[in-house]
ROBASE-304709 format. One record per residue (C-alpha): residue number from 0; x, y, z. Coordinates in Angstrom, 2 decimals. Layout:
<sites>
<site k="NUM" u="X" v="Y" w="Z"/>
...
</sites>
This chain:
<sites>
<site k="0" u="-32.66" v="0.12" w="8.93"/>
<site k="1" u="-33.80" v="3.76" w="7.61"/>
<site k="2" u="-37.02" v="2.66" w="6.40"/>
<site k="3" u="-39.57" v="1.80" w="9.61"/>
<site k="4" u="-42.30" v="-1.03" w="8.82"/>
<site k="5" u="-45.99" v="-0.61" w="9.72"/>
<site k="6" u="-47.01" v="-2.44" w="13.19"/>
<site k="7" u="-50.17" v="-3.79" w="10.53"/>
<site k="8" u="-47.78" v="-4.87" w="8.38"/>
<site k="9" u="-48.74" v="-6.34" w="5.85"/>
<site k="10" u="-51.25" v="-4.14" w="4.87"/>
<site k="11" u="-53.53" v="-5.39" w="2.38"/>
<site k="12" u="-53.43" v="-9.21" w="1.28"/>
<site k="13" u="-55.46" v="-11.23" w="-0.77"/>
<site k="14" u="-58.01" v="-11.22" w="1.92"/>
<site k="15" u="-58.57" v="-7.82" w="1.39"/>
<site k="16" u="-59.26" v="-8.11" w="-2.55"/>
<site k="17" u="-63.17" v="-8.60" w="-2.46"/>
<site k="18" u="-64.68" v="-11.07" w="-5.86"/>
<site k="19" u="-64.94" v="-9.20" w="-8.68"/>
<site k="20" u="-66.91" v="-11.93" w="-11.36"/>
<site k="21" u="-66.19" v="-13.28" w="-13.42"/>
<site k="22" u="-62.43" v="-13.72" w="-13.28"/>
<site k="23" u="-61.12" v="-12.03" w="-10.44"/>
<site k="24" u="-62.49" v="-14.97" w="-7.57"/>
<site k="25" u="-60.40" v="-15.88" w="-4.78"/>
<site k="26" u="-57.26" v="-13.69" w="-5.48"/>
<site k="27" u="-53.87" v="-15.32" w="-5.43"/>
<site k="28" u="-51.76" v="-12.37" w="-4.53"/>
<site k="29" u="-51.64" v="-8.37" w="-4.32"/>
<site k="30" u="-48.70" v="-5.91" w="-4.64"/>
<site k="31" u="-46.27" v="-3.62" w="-6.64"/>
<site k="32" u="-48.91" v="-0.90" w="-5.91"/>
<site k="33" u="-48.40" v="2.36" w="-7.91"/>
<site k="34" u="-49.48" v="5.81" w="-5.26"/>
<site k="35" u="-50.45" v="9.23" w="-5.01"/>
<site k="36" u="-53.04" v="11.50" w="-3.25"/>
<site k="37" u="-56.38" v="12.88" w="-4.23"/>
<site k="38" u="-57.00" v="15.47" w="-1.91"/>
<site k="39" u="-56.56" v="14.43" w="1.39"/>
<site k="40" u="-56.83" v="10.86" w="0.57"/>
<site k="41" u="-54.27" v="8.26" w="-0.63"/>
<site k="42" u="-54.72" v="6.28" w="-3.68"/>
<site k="43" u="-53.12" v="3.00" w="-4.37"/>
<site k="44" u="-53.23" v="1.40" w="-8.26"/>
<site k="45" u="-53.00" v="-2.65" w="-7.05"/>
<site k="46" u="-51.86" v="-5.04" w="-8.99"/>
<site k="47" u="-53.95" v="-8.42" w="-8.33"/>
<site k="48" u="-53.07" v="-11.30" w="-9.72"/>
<site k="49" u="-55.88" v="-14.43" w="-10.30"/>
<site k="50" u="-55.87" v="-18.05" w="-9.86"/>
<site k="51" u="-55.66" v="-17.93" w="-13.54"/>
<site k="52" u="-52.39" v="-15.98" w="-13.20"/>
<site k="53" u="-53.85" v="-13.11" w="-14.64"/>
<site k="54" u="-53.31" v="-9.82" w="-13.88"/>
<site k="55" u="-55.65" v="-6.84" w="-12.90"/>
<site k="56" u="-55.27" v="-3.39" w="-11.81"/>
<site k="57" u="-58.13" v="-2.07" w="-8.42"/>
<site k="58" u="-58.22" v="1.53" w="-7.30"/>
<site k="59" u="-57.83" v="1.04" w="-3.14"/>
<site k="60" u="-58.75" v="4.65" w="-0.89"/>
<site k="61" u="-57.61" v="5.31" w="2.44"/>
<site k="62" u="-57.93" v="8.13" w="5.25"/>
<site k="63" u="-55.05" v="7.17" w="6.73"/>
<site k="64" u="-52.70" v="5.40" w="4.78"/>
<site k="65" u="-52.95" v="1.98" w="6.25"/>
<site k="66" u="-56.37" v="0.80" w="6.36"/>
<site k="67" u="-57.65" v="0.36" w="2.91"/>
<site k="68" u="-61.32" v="0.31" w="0.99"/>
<site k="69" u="-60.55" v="-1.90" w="-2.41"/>
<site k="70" u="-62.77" v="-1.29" w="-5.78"/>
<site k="71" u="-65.47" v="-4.19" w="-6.01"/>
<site k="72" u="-64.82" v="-3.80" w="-9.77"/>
<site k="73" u="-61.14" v="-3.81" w="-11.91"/>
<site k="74" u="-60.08" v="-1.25" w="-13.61"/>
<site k="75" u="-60.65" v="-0.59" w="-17.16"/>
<site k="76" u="-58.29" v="1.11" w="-19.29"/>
<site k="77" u="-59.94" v="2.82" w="-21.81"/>
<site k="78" u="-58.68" v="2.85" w="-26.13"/>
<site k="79" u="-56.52" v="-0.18" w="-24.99"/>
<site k="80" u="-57.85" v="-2.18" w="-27.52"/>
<site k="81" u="-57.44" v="0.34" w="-30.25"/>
<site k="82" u="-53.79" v="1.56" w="-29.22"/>
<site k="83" u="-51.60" v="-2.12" w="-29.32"/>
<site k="84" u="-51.03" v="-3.82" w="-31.84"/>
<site k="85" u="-49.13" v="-6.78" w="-29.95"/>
<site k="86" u="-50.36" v="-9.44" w="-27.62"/>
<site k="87" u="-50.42" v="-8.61" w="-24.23"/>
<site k="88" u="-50.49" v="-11.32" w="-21.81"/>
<site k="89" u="-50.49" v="-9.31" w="-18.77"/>
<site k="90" u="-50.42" v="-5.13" w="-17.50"/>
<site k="91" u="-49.06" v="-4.44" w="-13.92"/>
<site k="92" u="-46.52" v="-2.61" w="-12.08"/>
<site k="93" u="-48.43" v="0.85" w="-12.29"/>
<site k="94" u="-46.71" v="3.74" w="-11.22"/>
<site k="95" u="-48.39" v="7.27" w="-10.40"/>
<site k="96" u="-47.13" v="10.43" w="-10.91"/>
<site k="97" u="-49.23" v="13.46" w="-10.72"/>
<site k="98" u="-47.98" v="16.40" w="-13.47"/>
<site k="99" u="-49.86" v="20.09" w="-13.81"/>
<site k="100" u="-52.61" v="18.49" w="-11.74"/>
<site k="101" u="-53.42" v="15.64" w="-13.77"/>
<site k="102" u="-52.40" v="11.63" w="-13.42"/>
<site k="103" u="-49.90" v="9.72" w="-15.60"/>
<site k="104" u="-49.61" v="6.30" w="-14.80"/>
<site k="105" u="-46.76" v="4.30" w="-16.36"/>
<site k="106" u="-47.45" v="0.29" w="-16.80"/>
<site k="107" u="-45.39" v="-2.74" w="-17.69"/>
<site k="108" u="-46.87" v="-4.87" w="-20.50"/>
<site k="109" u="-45.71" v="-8.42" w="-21.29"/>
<site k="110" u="-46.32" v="-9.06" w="-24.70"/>
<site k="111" u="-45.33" v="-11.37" w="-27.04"/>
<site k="112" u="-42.02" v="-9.22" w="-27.97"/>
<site k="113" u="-41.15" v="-9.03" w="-24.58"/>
<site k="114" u="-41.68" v="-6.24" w="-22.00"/>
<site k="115" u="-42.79" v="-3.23" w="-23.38"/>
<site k="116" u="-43.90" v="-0.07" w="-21.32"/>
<site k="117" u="-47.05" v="2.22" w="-21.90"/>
<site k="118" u="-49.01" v="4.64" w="-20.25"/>
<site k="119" u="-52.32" v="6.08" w="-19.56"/>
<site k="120" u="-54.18" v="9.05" w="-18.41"/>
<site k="121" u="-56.82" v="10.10" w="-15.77"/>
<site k="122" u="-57.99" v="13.36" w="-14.54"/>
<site k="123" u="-59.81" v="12.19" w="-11.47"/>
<site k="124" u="-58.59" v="8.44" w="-10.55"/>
<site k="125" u="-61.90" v="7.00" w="-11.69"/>
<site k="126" u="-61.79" v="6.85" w="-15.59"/>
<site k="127" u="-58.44" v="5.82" w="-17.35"/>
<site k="128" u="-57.52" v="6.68" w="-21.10"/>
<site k="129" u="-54.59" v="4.08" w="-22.29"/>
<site k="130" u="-52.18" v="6.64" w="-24.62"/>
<site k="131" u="-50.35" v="4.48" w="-26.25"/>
<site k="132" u="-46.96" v="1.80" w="-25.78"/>
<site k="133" u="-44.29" v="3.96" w="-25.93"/>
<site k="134" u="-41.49" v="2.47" w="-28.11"/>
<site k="135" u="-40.32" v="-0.84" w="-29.19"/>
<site k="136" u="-37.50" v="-1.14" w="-26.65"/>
<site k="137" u="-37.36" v="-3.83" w="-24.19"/>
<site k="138" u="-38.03" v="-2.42" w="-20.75"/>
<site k="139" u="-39.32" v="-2.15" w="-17.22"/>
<site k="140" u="-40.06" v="-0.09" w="-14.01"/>
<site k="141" u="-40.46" v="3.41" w="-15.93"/>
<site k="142" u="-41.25" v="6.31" w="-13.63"/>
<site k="143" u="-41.77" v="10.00" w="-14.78"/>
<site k="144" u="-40.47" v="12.96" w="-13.07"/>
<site k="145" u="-43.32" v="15.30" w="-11.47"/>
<site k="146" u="-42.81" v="18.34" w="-13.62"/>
<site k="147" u="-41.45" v="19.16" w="-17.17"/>
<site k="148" u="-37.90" v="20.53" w="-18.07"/>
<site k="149" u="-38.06" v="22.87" w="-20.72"/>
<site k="150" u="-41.76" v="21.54" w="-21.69"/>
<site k="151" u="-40.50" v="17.95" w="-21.81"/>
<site k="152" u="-40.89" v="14.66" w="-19.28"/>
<site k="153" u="-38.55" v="12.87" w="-18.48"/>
<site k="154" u="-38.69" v="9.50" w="-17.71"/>
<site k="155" u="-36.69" v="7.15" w="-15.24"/>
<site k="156" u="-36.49" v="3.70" w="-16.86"/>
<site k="157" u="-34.63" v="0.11" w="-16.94"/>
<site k="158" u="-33.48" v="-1.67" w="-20.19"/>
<site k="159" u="-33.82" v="-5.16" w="-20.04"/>
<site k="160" u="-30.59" v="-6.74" w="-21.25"/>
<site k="161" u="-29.91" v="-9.51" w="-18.78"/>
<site k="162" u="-31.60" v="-12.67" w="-18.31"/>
<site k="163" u="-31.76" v="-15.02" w="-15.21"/>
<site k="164" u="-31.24" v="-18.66" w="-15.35"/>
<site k="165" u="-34.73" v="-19.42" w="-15.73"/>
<site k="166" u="-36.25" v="-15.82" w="-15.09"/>
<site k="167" u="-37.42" v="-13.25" w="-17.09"/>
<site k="168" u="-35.34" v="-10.88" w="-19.06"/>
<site k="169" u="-33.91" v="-7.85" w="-16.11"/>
<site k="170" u="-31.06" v="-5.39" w="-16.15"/>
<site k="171" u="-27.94" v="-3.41" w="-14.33"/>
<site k="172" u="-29.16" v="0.22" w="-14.86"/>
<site k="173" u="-31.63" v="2.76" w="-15.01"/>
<site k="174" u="-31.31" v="5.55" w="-17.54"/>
<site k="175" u="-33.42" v="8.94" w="-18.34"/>
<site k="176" u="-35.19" v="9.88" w="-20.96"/>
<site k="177" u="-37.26" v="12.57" w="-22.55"/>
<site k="178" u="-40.39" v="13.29" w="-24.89"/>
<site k="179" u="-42.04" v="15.66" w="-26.00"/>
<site k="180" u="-45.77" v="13.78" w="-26.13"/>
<site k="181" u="-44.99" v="10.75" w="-23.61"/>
<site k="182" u="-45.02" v="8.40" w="-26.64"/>
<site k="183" u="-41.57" v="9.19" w="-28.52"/>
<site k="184" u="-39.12" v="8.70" w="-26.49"/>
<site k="185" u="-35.30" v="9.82" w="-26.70"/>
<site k="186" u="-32.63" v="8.41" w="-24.02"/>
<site k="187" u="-30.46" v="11.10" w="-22.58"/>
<site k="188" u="-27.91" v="8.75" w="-20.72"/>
<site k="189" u="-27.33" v="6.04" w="-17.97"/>
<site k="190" u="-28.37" v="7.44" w="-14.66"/>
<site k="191" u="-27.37" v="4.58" w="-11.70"/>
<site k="192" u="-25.90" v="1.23" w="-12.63"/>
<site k="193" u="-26.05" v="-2.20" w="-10.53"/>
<site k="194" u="-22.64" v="-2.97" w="-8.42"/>
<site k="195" u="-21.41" v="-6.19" w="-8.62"/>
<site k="196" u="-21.12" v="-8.27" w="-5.34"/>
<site k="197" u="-23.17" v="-5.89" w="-3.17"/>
<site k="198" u="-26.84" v="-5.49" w="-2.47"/>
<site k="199" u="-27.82" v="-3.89" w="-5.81"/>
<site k="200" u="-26.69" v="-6.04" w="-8.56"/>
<site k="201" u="-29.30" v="-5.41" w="-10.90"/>
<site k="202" u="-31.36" v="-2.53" w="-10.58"/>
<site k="203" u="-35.14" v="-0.65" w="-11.20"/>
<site k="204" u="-36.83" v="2.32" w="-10.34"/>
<site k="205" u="-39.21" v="2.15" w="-7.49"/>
<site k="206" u="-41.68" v="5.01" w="-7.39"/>
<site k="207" u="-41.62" v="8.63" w="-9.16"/>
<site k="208" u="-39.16" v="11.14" w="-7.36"/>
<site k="209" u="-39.34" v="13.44" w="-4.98"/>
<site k="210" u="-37.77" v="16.81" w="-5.24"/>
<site k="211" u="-36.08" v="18.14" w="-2.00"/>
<site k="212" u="-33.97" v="20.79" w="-1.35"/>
<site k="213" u="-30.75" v="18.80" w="-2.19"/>
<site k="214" u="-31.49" v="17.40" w="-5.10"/>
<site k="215" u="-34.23" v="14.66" w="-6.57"/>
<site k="216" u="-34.99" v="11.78" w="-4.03"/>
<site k="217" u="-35.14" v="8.50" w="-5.32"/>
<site k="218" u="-36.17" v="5.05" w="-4.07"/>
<site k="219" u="-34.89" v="2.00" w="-6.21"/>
<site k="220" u="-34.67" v="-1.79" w="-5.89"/>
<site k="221" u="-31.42" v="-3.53" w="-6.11"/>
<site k="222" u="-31.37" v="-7.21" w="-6.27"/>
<site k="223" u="-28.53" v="-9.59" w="-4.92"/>
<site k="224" u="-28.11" v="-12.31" w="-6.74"/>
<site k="225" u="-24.95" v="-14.06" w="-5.85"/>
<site k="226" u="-26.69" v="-16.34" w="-3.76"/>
<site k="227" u="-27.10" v="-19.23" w="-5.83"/>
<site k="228" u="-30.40" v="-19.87" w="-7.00"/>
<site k="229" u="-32.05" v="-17.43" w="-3.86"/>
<site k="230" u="-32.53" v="-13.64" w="-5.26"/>
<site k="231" u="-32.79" v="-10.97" w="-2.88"/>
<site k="232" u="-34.44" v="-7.98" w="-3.60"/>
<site k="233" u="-34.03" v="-5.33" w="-1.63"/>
<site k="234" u="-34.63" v="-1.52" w="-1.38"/>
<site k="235" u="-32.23" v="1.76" w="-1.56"/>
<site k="236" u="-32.14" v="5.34" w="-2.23"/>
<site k="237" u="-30.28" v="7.89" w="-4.50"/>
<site k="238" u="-29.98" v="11.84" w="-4.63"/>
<site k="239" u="-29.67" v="13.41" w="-8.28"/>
<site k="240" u="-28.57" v="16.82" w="-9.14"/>
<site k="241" u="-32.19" v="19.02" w="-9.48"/>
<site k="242" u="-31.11" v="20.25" w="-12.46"/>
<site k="243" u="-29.32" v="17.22" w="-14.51"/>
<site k="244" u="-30.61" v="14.31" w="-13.05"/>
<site k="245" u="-28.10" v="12.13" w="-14.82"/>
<site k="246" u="-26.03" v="13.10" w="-12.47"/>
<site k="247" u="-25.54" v="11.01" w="-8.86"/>
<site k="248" u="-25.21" v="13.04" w="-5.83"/>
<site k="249" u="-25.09" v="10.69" w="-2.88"/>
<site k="250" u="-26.22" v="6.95" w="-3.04"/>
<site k="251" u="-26.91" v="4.40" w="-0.34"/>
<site k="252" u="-23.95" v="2.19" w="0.07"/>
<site k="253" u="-26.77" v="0.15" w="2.47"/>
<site k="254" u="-29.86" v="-1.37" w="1.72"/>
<site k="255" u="-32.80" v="0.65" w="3.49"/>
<site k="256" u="-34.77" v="-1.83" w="3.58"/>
<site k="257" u="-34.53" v="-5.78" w="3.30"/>
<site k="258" u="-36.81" v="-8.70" w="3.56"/>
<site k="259" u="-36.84" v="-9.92" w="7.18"/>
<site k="260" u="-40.31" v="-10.75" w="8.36"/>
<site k="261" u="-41.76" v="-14.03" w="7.27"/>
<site k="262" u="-44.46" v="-12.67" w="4.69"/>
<site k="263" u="-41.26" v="-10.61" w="3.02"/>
<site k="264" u="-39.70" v="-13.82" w="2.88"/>
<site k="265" u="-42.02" v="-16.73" w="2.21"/>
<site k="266" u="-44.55" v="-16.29" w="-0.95"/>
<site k="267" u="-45.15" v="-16.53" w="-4.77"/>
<site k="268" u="-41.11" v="-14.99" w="-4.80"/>
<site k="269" u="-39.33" v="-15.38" w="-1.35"/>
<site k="270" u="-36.64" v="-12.69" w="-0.33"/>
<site k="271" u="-38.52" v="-9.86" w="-2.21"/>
<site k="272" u="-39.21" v="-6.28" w="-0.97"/>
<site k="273" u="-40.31" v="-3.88" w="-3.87"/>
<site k="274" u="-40.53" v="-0.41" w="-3.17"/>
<site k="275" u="-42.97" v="0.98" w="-6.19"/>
<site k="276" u="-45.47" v="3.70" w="-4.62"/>
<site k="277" u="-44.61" v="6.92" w="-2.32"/>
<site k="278" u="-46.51" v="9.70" w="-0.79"/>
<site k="279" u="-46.12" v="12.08" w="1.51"/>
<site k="280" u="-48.10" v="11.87" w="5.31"/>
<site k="281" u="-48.79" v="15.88" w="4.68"/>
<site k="282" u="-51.38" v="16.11" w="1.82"/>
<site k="283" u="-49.96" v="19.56" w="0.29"/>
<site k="284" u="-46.11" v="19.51" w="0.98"/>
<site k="285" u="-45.48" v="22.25" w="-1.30"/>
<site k="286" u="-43.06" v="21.21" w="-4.61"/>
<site k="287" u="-40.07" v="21.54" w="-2.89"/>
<site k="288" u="-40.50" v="18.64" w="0.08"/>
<site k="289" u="-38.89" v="19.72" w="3.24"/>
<site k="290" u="-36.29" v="17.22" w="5.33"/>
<site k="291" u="-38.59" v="17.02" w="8.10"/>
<site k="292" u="-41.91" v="15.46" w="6.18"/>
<site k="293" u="-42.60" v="11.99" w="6.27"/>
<site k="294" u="-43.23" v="9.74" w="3.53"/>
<site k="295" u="-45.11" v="6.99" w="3.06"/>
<site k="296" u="-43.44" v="3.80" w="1.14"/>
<site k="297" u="-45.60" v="0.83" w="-0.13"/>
<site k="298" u="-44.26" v="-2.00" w="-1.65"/>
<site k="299" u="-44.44" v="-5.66" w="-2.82"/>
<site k="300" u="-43.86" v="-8.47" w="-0.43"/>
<site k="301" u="-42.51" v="-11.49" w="-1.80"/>
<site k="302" u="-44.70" v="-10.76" w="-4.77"/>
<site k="303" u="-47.91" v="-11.91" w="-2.52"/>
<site k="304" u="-48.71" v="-8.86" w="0.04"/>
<site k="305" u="-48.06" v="-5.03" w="0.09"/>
<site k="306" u="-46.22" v="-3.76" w="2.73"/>
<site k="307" u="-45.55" v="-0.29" w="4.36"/>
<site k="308" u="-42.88" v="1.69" w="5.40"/>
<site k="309" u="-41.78" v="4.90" w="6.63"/>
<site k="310" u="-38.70" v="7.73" w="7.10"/>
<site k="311" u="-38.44" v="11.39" w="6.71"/>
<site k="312" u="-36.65" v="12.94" w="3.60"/>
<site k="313" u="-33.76" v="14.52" w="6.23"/>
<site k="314" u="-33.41" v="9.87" w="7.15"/>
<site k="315" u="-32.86" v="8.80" w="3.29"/>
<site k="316" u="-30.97" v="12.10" w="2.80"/>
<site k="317" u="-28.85" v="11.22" w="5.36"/>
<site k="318" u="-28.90" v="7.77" w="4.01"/>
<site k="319" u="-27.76" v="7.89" w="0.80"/>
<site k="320" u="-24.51" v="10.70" w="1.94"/>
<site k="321" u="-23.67" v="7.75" w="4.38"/>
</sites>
């Protein structure tokens, strides 16, 4: 398996989520973190879900990458109020991805309407400014790219037009798209789409992408779900072209990564690994990431624990041309 676990695997659990009053008492559950660096630290975005099944988003620092300090307070996301109009029932799934030196962080809201996506702002990982829901569209696991093309992002995203028997509404493929003010948003075209009978049925994003000499790296989760009523969801990687990311270079044909240990397996959703935050071990990698650096991969377990993993870009490279 490309992707090497942690020997303190898992690496943060509810035991690690201290009170925070007055909702957040004995936590149920942590994972799907969203990642990135500050300096020679790493940053993780948790999500930590209550007894209430409520969600909430604490800032966790590490010197290391494995052992974590969590925030004794949740994070507040400031002009949320003022900026939906919907109800929102719960915010998670952050994902981090630093642009001209500043933080984006793009977040999955359940409203009434269904999922929606919107994102939010910060210049130093402490204070948050909530931007704005960014369309009307039904969707999930949006990512955006680390730098602008021709002044514009571009975002990696999943519309949600499949629904499990009894699950929440999902999808088969993750398309890009571009704006001028991350608020208006334009599809360019389908990226990566699930393949029937294999490990990647349905498909999502996992954290932003990497640019490497070859091309864009990128980590998604594929789940198989011809297993009766048992999803699996695994992880795999993808190469774009640097300079139209629409366009696949070399995909996994393998899973890199697949739940085998008992917490990956047993939890609030069994058979779940969900790669959603990447950094690199070398604090300043330069833009272009060379095949020889290693990267650090966090992700959910079984929707109860976060988990970590690890390759070098030359591994999933090699990975996805296999």
């Amino acid at each position: 398996m490309t992707l090497r676990r942690a020997k303190l695997n898992p690496i943060l659990t509810r035991a690690d989520i201290p009170d925070i009053a007055p909702h957040l008492i004995d936590a149920t559950s942590v994972f799907n973190p969203g990642a990135t660096r500050l300096g020679s630290k790493i940053v993780l975005l948790l999500r930590v879900q209550a007894r209430s099944r409520e969600t909430y988003l604490v800032l966790a620092e590490s010197n290391d990458g494995v052992k974590f300090g969590v925030d004794r307070h949740t994070l507040r996301l400031e002009g949320f109020e003022a900026r939906v109009h919907e109800i929102v029932y719960h915010v998670y799934d952050p994902r981090i991805t630093k642009i001209d030196g500043e933080y984006f962080v793009m977040l999955a809201l359940d409203t009434d309407r269904g999922c929606r996506l919107g994102v939010a702002h910060s210049a130093d990982l402490r204070r948050f400014e909530f931007l704005g829901v960014t369309g009307d569209e039904d969707l999930r696991n949006g990512v955006l790219f680390p730098e602008r093309f021709d002044g514009a992002y571009m975002r990696l995203e999943r519309p949600n037009r499949t629904r499990l028997p009894g699950g929440p509404a999902t999808g088969d493929e993750i398309r890009l798209s571009i704006s001028s003010n991350l608020i208006e948003w334009e599809p360019v075209g389908g990226v990566l789409h699930g393949r029937d009978h294999y490990w990647d049925e349905l498909i999502g994003s996992g954290p932003p992408p990497l640019r490497t000499a070859e091309g864009w790296l990128h980590l998604y989760h594929g789940v198989a779900r011809h297993f009766g009523q048992s999803n699996i969801y695994q992880a795999g990687a993808v190469l774009l072209d640097p300079d139209h990311p629409t366009r696949v270079k070399a995909r996994t044909r393998c899973n890199i990564l697949e739940p085998r240990e008992s917490w990956e397996l047993t939890g609030q959703v069994p058979n779940v690994v969900f790669p959603s935050g990447l950094v690199t071990r070398n604090p300043d990698p330069g833009e272009i990431v060379g095949i020889d650096e290693e990267l650090l991969v966090y992700y959910g377990a079984a929707d109860t624990a976060v988990g970590l993993a690890s390759a070098t870009v030359g591994e999933l490279i090699d990975a996805c041309h296999d």
